[in-house]
C-alpha positions as CSV (number, residue, x, y, z in Angstrom):
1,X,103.8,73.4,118.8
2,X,106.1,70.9,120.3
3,X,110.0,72.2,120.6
4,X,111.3,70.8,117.5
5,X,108.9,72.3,114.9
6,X,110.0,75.9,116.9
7,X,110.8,78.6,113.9
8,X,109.0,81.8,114.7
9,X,110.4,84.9,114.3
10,X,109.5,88.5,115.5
11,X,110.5,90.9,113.7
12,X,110.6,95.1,114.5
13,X,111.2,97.5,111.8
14,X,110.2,101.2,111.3
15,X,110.4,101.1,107.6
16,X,108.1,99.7,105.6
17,X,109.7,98.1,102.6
18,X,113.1,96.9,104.8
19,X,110.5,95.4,106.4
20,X,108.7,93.6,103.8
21,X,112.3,92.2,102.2
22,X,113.8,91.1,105.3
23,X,110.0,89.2,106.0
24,X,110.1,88.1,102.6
25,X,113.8,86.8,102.7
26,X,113.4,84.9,106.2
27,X,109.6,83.2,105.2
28,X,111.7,82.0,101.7
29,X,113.7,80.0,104.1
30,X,110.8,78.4,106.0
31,X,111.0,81.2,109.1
32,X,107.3,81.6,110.4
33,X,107.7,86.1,110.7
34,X,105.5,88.5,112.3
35,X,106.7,91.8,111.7
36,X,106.0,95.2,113.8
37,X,106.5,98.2,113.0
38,X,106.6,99.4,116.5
39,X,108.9,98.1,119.1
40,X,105.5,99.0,121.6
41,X,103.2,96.6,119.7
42,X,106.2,93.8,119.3
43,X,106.3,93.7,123.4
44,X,102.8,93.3,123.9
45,X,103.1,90.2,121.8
46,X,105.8,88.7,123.4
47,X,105.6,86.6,126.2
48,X,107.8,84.8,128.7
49,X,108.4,81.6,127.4
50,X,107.6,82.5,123.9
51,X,108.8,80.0,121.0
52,X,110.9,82.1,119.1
53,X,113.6,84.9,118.8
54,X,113.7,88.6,118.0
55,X,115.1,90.4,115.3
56,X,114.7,94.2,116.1
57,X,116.2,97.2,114.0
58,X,118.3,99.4,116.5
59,X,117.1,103.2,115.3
60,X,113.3,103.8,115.9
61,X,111.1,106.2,117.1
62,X,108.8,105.5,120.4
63,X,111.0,102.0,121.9
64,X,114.3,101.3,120.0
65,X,116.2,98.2,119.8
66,X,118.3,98.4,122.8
67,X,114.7,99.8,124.8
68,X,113.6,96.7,123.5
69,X,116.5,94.6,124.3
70,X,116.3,95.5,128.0
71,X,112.8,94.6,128.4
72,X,112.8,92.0,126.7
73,X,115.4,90.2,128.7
74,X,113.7,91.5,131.9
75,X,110.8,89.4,130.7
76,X,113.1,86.3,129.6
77,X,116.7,86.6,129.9
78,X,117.0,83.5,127.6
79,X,114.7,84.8,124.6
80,X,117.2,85.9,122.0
81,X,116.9,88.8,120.6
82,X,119.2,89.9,117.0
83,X,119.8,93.9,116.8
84,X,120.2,95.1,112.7
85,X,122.0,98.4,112.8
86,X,123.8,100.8,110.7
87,X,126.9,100.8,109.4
88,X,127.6,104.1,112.1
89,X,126.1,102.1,115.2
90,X,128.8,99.2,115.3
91,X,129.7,100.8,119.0
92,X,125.9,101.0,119.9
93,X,125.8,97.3,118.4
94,X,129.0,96.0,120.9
95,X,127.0,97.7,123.5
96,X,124.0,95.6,122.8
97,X,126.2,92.1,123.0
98,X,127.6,93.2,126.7
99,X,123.4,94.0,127.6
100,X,122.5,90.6,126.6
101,X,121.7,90.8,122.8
102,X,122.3,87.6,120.8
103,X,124.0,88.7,117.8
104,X,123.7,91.9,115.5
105,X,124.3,92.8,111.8
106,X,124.2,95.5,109.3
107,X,121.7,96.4,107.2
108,X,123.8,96.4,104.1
109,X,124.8,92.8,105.0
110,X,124.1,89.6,102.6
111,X,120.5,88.7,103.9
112,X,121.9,84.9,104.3
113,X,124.1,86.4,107.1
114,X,120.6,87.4,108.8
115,X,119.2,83.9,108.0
116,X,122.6,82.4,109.5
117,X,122.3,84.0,112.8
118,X,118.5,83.2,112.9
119,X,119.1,79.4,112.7
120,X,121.7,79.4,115.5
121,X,119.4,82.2,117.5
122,X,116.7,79.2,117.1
123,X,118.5,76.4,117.8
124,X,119.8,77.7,121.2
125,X,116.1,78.9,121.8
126,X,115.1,75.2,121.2
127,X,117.5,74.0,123.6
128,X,116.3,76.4,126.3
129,X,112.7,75.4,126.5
130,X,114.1,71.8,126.0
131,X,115.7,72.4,129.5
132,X,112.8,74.1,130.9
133,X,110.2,71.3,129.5
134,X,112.8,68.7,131.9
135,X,112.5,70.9,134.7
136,X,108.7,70.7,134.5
137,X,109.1,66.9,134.2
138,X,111.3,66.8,137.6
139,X,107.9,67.7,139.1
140,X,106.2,64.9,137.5
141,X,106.4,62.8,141.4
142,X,104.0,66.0,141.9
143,X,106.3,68.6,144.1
144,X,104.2,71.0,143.3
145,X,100.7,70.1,143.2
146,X,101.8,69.5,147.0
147,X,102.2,73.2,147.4
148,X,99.5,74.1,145.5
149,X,97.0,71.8,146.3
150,X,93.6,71.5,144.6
151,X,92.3,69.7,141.2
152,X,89.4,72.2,139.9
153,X,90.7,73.1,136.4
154,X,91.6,76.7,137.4
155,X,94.3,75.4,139.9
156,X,95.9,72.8,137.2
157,X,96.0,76.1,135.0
158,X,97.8,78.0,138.0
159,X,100.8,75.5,138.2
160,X,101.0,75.2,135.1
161,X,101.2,79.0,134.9
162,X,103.7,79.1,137.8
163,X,105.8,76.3,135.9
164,X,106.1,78.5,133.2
165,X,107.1,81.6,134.6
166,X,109.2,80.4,137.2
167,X,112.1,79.5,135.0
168,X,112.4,82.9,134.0
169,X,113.4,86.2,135.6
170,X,111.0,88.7,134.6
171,X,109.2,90.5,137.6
172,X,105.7,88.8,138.7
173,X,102.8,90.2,140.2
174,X,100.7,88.3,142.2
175,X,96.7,89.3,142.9
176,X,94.3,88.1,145.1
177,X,92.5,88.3,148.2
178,X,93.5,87.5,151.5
179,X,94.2,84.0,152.6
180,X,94.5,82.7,149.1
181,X,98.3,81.7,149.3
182,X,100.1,84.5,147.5
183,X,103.4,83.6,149.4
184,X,103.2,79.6,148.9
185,X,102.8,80.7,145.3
186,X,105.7,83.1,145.5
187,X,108.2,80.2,146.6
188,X,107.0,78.3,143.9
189,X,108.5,80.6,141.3
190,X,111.3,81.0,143.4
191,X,111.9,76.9,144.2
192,X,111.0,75.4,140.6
193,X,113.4,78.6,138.8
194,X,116.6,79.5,138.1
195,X,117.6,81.2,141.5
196,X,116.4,78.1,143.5
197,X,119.4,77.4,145.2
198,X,119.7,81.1,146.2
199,X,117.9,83.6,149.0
200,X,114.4,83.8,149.3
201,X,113.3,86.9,151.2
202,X,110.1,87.9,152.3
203,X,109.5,91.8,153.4
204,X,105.3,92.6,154.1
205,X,105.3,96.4,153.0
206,X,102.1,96.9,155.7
207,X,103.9,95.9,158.7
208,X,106.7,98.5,158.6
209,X,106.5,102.5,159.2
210,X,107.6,104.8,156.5
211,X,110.2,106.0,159.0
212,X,111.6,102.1,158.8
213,X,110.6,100.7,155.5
214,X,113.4,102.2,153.3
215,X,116.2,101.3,155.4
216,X,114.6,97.5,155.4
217,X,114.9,97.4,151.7
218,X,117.9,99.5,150.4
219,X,119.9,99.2,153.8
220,X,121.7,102.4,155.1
221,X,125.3,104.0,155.4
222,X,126.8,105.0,159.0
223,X,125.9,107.9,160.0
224,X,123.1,108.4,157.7
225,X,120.6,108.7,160.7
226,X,120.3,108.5,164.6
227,X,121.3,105.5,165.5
228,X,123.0,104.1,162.5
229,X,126.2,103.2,163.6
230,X,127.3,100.9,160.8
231,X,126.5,100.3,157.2
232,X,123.3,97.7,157.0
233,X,122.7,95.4,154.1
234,X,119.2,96.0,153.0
235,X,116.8,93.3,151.9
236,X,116.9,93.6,148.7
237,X,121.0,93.3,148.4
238,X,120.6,89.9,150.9
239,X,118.1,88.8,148.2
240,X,121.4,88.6,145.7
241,X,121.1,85.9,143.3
242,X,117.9,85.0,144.4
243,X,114.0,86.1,144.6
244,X,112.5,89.3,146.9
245,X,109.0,89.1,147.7
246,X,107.0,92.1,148.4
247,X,103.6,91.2,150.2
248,X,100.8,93.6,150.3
249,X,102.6,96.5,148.2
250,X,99.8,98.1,148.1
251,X,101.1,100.1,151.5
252,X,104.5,100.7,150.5
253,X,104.8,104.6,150.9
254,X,105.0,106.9,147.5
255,X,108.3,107.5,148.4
256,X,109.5,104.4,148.4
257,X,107.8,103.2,145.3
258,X,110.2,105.9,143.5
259,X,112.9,104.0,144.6
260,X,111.3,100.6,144.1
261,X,110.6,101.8,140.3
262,X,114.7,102.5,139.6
263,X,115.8,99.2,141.4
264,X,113.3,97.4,138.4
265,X,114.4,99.5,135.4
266,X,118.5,99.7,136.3
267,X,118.9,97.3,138.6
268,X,121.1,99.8,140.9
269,X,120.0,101.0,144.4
270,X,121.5,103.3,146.2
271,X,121.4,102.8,150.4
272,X,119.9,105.3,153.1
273,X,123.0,108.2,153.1
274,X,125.0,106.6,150.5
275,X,125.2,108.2,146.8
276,X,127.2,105.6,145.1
277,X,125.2,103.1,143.0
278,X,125.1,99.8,144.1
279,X,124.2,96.8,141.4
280,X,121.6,94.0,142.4
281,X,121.0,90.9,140.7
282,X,117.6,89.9,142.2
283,X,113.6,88.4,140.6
284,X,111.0,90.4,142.5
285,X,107.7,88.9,143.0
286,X,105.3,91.1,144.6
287,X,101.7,90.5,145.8
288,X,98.3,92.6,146.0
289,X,95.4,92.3,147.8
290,X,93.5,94.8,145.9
291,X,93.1,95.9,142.4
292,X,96.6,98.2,141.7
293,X,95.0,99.4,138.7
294,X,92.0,101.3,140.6
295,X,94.7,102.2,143.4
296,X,96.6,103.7,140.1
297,X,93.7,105.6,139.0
298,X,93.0,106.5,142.8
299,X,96.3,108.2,142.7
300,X,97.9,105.7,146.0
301,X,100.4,103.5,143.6
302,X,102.4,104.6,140.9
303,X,101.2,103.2,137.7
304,X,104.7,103.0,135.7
305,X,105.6,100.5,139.1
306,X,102.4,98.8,138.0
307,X,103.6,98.3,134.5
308,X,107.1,97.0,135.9
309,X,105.6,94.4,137.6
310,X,102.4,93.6,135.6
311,X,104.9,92.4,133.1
312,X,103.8,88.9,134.4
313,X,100.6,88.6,136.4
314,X,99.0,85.5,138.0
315,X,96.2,85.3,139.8
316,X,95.0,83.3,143.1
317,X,91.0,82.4,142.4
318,X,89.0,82.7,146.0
319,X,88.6,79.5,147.6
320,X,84.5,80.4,146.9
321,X,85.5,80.2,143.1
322,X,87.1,76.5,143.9
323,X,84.9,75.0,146.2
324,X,85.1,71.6,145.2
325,X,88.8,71.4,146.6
326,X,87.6,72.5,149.7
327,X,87.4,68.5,151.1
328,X,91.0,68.0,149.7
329,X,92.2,70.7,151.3
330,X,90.8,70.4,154.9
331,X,92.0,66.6,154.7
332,X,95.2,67.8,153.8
333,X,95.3,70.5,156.8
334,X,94.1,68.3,159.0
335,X,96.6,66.0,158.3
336,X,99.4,68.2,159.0
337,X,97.8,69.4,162.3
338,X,97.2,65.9,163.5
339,X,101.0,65.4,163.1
340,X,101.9,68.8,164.6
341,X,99.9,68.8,167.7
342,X,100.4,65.4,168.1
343,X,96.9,64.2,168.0
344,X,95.3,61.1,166.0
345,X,93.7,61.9,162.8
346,X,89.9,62.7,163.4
347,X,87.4,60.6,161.0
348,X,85.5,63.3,158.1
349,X,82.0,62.7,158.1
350,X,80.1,63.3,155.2
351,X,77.7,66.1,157.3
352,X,81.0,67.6,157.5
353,X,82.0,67.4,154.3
354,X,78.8,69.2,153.5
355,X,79.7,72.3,155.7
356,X,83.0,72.6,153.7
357,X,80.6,73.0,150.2
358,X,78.4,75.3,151.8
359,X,80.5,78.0,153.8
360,X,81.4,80.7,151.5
361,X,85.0,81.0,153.1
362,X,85.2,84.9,153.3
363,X,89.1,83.7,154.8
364,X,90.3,81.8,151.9
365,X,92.5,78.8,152.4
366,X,93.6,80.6,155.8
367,X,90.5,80.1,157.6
368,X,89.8,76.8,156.3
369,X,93.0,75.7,157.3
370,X,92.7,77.6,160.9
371,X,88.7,75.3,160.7
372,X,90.9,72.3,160.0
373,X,93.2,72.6,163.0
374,X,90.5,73.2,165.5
375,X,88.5,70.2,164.4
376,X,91.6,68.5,165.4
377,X,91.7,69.8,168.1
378,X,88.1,69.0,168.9
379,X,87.1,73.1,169.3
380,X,84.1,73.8,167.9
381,X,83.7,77.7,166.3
382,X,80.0,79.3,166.4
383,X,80.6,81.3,162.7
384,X,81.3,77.6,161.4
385,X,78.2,76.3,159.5
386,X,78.4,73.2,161.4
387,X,76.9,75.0,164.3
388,X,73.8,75.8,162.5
389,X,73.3,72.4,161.4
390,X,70.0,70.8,162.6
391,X,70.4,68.8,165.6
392,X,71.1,65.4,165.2
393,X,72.1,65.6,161.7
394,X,74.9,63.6,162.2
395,X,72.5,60.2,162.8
396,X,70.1,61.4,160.1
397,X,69.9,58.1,157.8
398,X,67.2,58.6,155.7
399,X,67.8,60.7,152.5
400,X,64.7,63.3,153.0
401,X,66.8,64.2,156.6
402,X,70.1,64.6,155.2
403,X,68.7,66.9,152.9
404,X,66.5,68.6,155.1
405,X,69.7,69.4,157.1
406,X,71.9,70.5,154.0
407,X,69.1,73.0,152.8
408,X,68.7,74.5,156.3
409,X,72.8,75.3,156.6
410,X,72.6,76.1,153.2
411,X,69.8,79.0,153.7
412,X,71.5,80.0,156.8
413,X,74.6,80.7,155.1
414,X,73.6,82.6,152.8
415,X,71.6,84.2,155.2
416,X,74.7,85.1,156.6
417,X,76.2,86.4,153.2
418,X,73.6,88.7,152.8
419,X,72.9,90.1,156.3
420,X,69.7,88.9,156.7
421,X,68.0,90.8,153.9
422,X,65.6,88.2,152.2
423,X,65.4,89.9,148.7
424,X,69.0,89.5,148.0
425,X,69.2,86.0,149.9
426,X,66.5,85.0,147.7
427,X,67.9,86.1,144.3
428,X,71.3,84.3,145.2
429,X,69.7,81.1,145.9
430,X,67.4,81.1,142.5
431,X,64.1,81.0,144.9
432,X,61.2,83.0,145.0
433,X,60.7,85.5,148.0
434,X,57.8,83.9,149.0
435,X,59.5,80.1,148.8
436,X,62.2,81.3,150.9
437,X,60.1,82.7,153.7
438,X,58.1,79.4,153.4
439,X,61.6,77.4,153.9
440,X,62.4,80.0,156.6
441,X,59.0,78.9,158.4
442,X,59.7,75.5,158.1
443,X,63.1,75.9,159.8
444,X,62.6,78.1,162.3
445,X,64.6,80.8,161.0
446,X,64.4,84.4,161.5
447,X,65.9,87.3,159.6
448,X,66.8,89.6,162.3
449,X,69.0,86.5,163.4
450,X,71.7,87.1,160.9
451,X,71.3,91.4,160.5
């Protein structure tokens, strides 16, 4: 749907025949309407980004308007969102407009006043994405497939992901393992959004002690422990205006999470010794090496944080599940190190090139780029799959060598993989047992080599 044609409409509404006129009444003036009875089942519809606006009735049970109001704004401060109220709630209704509503109107109102303040809702809705669709087209000289280098379809889906979350501020969670560039996809959303020209701060939740991690975040008042001899600004106050990212928050304490969880819901923090209420304006984006549902179920992370920040979720594929960007990326690292440590530029053989396929990376981009820099450097690393290579591989002309020499590195590393245990080795190359030992014999290889 390109931004012109946008029209949609979500509307929320407990009772069932007000919500079947006021459907009725906005699909007779061309308004495409899904309606929800439940402000729950509304939300999980809605997504940043989304083409549309929100008309929500203020009194229901479970979520009411203004619960729906606050998170929908958390999600996309620029989605509007049209409260319908009673003729009693006029002061609840005000309220709404100073939290970031749109607009709001009676119930007993002419149902043109509703269609009215739909089209206008709309029209700045179109204009919004309209800006964000330029900012997306400021990276067309390709800014950010510099940062996020690859061109497997799964990373073009990842910028184009991070593109479209960055321009709003709704809380992101980022997954993956180690070494697959949480942080250089953190700055993204914090250098192609809104807060770009402001603070981007970085706080890794592992590499602090309890004792030290809450004063890092929330700051402290004088006197509030030994040693605090003035008032400290915490990270997440510094961060004002701009983006906090929490690596591995995994290992921030249950404590802390508490306080974590009100900072995302109010937007208030109190420091270390202080009780009066401090307002931040900041876009967390917070990254996890493991899975923080299972560490939910586990009992080690609180799973209402979880929701908070699983409003948005992207994830960073293993370089293993992108291996045909492995060549890009070591030219690109190699590259860089060349002009860092002041060395020429190495020429990439194709035998190399062939290591880069086979090796399973468990480091991610982080050890390929740590392979890259000692190949500049001309250090050669005995875990690298170019030292199981057969000898002489790189003067091998004939086709039958090269590929004699691929297969071997290509056993050995799975060999590897699998600790030496045959079966399994087997199974993941799609060989018979007996065809791998028969390969195994040809190349010299033994399995208590690699156990």
């Amino acid at each position: 749907m390109s931004v012109n044609d946008i029209n949609r409409i979500i509307l929320i509404d407990d009772e069932d025949e007000v919500r079947l006129s006021v459907s009725q009444t906005l699909e007779l003036d061309g308004f495409d309407v899904t309606a929800f009875r439940d402000g729950e089942e509304a939300l999980d519809y809605i997504t940043p980004g989304w083409p549309g606006i929100v008309v929500t009735d203020m009194k229901m049970p479970r979520v009411n308007g203004l619960d729906v109001l606050s998170r929908v704004i958390n999600m996309d401060a620029e989605l509007p969102v049209v409260i319908v109220t009673a003729h009693g709630d006029i002061p609840i209704a005000v309220q709404a407009m100073r939290d970031g509503a749109y607009d709001f109107m009676e119930k007993t109102a002419d149902p043109e006043q509703l269609v009215g303040i739909a089209r206008r809702a709309l029209d700045m809705r179109k204009l919004v994405l309209e800006n964000r669709d330029l900012r997306r087209e400021r990276d067309a000289d390709g800014e950010l497939e510099r940062q996020i280098i690859g061109k497997t379809p799964v990373m073009e889906n990842l910028r184009k992901l991070l593109l479209n979350v960055a321009d709003t501020d709704v809380d992101v969670l980022l997954v993956g393992e180690t070494g697959t560039g949480k942080e250089v996809a953190a700055r993204c959303l914090h250098d192609f959004g809104q807060r770009a020209n402001k603070p981007f701060v970085a706080l890794n939740c592992s590499a602090l002690a309890e004792s030290v991690i809450e004063s890092e975040l929330f700051g402290h008042e004088a006197g509030s422990f030994t040693g605090a001899n003035k008032r400290r600004i915490g990270k997440i106050e510094y961060a004002a205006g701009g983006t906090l990212f929490l690596d591995e928050i995994e290992s921030m304490p249950a404590s802390v999470q508490v306080r974590m969880l009100r900072v995302l819901q109010e937007r208030t923090l109190e420091r270390v010794g202080g009780n009066e209420p401090v307002p931040v304006d900041v876009r967390v984006v917070a990254a996890s090496k493991i899975d923080l549902r299972e560490a939910a179920s586990a009992g080690t992370f609180r799973e209402d944080l979880l929701y908070r920040l699983q409003v948005a979720q992207v994830a960073l594929p293993p370089l293993r599940d992108r291996i045909d960007d492995a060549p890009l990326l070591f030219r690109h690292f190699v590259d860089g190190a060349a002009v860092r440590y002041h060395r020429p530029v190495p020429s990439i053989g194709q035998d190399k090139l062939q290591e880069l396929m086979i090796h399973t990376w468990p480091g991610n981009v982080r050890e390929l780029r740590n392979s890259a820099e000692r190949f500049v450097l001309g250090l050669g690393d005995p875990n690298d799959v170019g030292a199981v290579m057969c000898e002489g591989d790189a003067d091998a002309q004939t086709l039958s060598e090269r590929l004699g020499c691929f297969e071997r590195a290509t056993i050995i590393a799975s060999l590897r993989e699998h600790d030496g245990r045959v079966g399994e080795t087997a199974m993941a190359l799609g060989l018979p047992r007996k065809t791998l030992y028969l390969r195994m014999q040809k190349y010299g290889l033994n399995r208590e080599d690699f156990s």
